[in-house]
C-alpha positions as CSV (number, residue, x, y, z in Angstrom):
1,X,-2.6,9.0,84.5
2,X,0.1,11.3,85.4
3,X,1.8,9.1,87.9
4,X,1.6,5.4,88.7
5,X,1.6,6.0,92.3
6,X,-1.8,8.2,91.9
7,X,-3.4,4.6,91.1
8,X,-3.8,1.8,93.7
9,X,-2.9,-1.6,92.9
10,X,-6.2,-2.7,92.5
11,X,-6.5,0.0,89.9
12,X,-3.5,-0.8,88.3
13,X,-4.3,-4.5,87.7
14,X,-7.8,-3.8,86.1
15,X,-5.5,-1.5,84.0
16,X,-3.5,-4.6,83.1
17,X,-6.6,-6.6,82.4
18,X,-8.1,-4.3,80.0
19,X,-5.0,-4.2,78.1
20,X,-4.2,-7.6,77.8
21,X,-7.6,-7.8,76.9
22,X,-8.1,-5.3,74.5
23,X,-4.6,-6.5,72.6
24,X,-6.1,-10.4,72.2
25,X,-9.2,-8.7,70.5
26,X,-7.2,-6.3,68.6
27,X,-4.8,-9.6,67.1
28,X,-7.8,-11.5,66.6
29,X,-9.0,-8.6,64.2
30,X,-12.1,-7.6,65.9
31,X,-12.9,-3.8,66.0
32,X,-12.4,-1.5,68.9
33,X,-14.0,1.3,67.4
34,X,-15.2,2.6,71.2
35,X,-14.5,6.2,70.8
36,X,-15.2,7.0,67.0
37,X,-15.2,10.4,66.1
38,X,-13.0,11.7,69.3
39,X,-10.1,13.6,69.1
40,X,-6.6,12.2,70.8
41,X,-4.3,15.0,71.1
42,X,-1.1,15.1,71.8
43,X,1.8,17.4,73.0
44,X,5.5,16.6,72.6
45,X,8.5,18.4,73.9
46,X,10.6,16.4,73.4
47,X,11.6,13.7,70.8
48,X,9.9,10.8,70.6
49,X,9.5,7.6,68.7
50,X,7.7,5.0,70.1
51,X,5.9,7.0,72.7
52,X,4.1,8.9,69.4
53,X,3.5,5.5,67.5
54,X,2.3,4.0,70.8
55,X,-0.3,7.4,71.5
56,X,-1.5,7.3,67.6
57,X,-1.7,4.0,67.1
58,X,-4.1,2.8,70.4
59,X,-6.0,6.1,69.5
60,X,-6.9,4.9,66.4
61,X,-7.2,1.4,67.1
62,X,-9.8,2.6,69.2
63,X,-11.7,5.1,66.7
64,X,-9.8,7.9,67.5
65,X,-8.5,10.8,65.9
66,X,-4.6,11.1,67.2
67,X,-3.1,14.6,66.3
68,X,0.2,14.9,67.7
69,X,1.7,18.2,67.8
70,X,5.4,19.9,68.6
71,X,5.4,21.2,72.2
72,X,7.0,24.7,70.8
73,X,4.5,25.1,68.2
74,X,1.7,26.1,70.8
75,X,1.4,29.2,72.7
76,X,2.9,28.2,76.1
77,X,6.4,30.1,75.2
78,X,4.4,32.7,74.0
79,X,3.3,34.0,77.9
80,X,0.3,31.1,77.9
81,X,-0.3,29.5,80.9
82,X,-0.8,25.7,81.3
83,X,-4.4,26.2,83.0
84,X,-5.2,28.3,79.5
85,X,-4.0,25.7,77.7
86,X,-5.8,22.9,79.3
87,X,-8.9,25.1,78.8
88,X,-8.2,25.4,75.0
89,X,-7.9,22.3,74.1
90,X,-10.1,21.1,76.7
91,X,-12.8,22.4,74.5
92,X,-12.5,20.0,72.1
93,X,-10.2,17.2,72.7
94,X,-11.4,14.0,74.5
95,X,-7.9,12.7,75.9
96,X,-4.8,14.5,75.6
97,X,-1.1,13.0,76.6
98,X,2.0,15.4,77.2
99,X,5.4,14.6,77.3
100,X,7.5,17.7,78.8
101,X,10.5,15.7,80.8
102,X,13.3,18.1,80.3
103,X,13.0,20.0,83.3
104,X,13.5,18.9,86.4
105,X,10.6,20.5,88.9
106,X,8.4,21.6,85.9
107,X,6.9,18.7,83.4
108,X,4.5,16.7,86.5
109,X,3.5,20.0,87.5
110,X,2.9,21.5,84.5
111,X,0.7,18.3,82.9
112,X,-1.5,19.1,86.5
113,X,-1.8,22.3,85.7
114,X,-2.9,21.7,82.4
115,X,-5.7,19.1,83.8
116,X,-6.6,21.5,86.3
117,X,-7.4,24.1,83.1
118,X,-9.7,21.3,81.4
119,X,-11.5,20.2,84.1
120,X,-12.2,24.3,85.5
121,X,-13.6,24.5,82.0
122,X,-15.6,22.1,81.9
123,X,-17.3,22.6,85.2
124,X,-17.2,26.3,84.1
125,X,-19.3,25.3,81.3
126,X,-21.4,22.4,82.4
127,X,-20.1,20.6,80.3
128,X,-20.2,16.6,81.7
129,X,-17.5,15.2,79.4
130,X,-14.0,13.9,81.2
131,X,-11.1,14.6,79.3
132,X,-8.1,13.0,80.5
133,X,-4.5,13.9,80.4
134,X,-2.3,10.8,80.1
135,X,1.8,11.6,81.0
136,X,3.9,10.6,77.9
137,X,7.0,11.0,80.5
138,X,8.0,13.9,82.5
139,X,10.6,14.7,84.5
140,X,9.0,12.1,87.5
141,X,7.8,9.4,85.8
142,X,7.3,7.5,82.5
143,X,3.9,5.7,83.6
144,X,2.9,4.5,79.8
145,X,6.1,2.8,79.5
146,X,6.5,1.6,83.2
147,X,2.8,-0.1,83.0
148,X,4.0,-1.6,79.5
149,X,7.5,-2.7,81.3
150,X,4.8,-4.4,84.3
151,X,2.9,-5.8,81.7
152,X,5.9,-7.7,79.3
153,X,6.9,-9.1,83.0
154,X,3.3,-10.2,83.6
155,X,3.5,-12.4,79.8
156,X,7.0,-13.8,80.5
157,X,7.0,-14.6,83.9
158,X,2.9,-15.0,85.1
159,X,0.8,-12.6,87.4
160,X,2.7,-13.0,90.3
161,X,5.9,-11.9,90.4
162,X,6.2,-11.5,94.4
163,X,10.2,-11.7,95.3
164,X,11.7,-11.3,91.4
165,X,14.3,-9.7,91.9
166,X,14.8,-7.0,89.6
167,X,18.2,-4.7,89.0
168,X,17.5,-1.2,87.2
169,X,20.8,0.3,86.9
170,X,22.6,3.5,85.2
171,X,24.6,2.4,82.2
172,X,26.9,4.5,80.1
173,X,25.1,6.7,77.2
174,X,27.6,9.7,75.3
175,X,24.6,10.4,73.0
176,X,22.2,12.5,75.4
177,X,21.6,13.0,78.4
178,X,18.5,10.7,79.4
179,X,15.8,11.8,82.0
180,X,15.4,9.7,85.4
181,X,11.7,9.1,85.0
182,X,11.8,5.5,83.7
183,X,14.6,4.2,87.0
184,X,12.2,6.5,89.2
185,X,8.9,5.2,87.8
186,X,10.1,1.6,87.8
187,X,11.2,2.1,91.9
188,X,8.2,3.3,93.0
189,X,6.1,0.7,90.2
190,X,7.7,-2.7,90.8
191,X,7.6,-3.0,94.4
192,X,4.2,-2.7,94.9
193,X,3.5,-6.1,93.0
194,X,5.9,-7.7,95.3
195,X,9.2,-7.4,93.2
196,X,12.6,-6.6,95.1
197,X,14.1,-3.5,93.4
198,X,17.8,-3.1,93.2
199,X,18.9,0.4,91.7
200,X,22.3,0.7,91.4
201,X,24.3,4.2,89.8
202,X,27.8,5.5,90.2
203,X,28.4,8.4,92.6
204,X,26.8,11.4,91.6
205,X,23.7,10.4,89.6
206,X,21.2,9.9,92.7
207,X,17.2,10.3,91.8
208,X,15.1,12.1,93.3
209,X,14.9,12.5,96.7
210,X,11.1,12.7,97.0
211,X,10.5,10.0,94.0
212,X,13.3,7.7,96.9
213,X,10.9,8.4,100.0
214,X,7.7,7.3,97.7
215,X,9.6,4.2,96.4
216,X,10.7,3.1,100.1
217,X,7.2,3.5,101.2
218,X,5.7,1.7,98.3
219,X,8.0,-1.1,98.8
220,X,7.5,-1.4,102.9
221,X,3.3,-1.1,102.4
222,X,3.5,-4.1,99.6
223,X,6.1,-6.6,101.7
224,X,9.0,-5.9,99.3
225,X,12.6,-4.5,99.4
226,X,14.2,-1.2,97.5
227,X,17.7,-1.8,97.8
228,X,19.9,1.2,96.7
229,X,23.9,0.8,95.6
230,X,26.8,1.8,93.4
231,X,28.0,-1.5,91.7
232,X,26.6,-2.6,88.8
233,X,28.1,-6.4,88.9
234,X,26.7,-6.9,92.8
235,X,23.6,-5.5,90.9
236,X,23.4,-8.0,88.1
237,X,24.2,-10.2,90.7
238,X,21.3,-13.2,91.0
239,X,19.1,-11.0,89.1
240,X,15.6,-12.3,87.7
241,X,15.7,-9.0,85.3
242,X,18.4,-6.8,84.4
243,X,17.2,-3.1,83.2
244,X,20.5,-1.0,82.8
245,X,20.0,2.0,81.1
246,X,21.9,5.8,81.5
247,X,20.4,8.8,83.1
248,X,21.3,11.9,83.7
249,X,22.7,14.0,87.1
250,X,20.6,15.8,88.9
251,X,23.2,18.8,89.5
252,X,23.8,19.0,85.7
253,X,20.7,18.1,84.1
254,X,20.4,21.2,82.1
255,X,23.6,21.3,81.0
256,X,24.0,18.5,78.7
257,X,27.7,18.7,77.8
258,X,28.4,19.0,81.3
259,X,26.7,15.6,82.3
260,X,27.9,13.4,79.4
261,X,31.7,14.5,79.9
262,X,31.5,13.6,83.7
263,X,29.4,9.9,82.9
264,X,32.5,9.2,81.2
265,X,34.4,8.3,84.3
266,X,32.4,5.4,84.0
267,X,32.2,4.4,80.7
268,X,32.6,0.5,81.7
269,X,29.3,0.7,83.0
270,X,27.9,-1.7,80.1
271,X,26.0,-4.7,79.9
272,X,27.7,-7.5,78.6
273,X,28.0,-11.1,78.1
274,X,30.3,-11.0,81.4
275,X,27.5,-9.2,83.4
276,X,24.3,-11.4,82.3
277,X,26.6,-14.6,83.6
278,X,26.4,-12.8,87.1
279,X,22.0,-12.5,86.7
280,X,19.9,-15.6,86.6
281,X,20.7,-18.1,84.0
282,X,16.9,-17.0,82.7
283,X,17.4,-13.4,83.5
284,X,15.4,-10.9,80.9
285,X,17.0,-7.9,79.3
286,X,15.0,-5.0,79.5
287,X,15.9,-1.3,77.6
288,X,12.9,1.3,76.9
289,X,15.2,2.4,73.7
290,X,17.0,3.6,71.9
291,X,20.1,1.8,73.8
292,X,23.2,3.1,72.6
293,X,25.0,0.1,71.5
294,X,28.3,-0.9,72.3
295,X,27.8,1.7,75.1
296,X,24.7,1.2,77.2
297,X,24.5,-3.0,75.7
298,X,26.7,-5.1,73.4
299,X,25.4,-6.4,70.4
300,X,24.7,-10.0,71.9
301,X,22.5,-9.1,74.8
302,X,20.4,-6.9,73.2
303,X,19.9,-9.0,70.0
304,X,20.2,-12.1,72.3
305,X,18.0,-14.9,73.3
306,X,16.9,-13.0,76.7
307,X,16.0,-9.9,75.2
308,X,12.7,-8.8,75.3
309,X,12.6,-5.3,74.1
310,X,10.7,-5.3,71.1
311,X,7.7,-7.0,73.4
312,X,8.2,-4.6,75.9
């Protein structure tokens, strides 16, 4: 799984099923144990909270072993490359999930290359095991938290969710700059289950071009609209769900200091009591977190009624 847009839709929705499925038996206490014994490793480089708890915690619901390691503490930095790597742990691993989302051009490509090394290996070997590398977020997409964002919108609102309109804006963050995978993975995810897309940002912090083209075409294949502007309350506007969250410029991503002091010029982009009125009067708050409150959200929308981050 290293982008959504890899999987069909018919994919995708057996994906869903499995998971809704696996999460009734998991709350009903019955055992999962299907992989006992096999190792679930895990490279980070970058922080992480929930991505971490989310890896270890379905590894070991499922038998697992999870071992979750710092992205600097291996060997890459040391002249390694990320076919060698993949080889390594290839050997003895049975899944392993990277996140490497901090530079732009380099964390989809290296997560392939690092699949590419296992699966070398193991033909070089003979060895008929599948070891799959999951994408904990990169620098194109978010796909573990996209496919959980599909799935909260699935249990609120049913299966189909042809012509909801959803708004996934840019909202003001000083603490860090954020990467664009989860607004890119949510263009080129939610219009292929029928959902109009609104993305709306100020001037200046665009998404990819090539993650754009993919998002248009998934959205004219599955009968939908992608509908690109630069105001937050037309976005908000009618809205069935309202995902406003900050992300970084594409010209400045590596220079952090340099994209939080020009984001300030628009430091009222916040969602507020004032904005929700605009959305449906049912709308649901989305966030992946951490929000920066009082920045990104006020207090009473995201500890409101319409909330729904903590299930997402």
């Amino acid at each position: 799984m290293l982008t959504t847009h890899d999987w069909s839709v018919d994919d995708l929705t057996t994906l869903l099923a499995v998971a809704a499925r696996l999460e009734e038996l998991d709350r009903a206490g019955i055992s999962l144990e299907l992989l006992r014994g096999e190792l679930a490793y895990a490279m980070f480089f970058d922080n992480s909270t929930r991505t971490k708890s989310a890896w270890a915690g379905a590894a070991a619901r499922l038998g697992m072993h999870p071992v979750i390691v710092d992205g600097s503490s291996t060997q890459v930095s040391h002249g390694e490359t990320a076919e060698e790597t993949g080889a390594m742990l290839g050997m003895n691993a049975h899944a392993l999930g990277v996140r490497h989302d901090l530079i732009l051009g380099e964390g989809n490509s290296f997560m392939r290359d690092v699949q590419r090394g296992i699966d070398d290996h193991l033909a070089a070997t003979h060895d008929r095991r599948a070891v799959p590398v999951v994408n904990l977020q990169c620098d194109i997409d978010h796909p573990t938290q996209t496919i959980a964002d599909l799935m909260t919108l699935r249990e609120q609102r049913g299966d189909n969710l042809r012509g909801m309109r959803v708004a996934m804006t840019w909202a003001y963050a000083p603490s860090y700059a954020r990467p664009l995978s989860v607004p890119q993975g949510i263009a080129t995810l939610l219009p292929r289950f029928g959902m109009d897309v609104v993305i709306a940002h100020p001037p200046g912090f665009e998404l990819m071009p090539e993650v754009i083209e993919k998002a248009q075409a998934a959205a004219a294949e599955a009968g939908s609209t992608i509908t690109f502007m630069d105001d937050m309350d037309e976005a908000f506007r009618g809205a069935d769900v309202v995902y406003p969250k900050s992300w970084g410029r594409l010209d400045a991503f590596s220079d952090e200091s340099k994209a939080l002091a020009e984001s300030g010029a628009f430091a009222d982009w916040i969602c507020d009591a004032r904005r929700m009125a605009l959305a449906a009067p049912d709308a649901l708050y989305m966030h992946c977190l951490p929000a920066d409150r009082g920045r990104e959200v006020t207090d009473e929308v995201i500890d409101g009624p319409q909330s729904v981050v903590f299930d997402e």
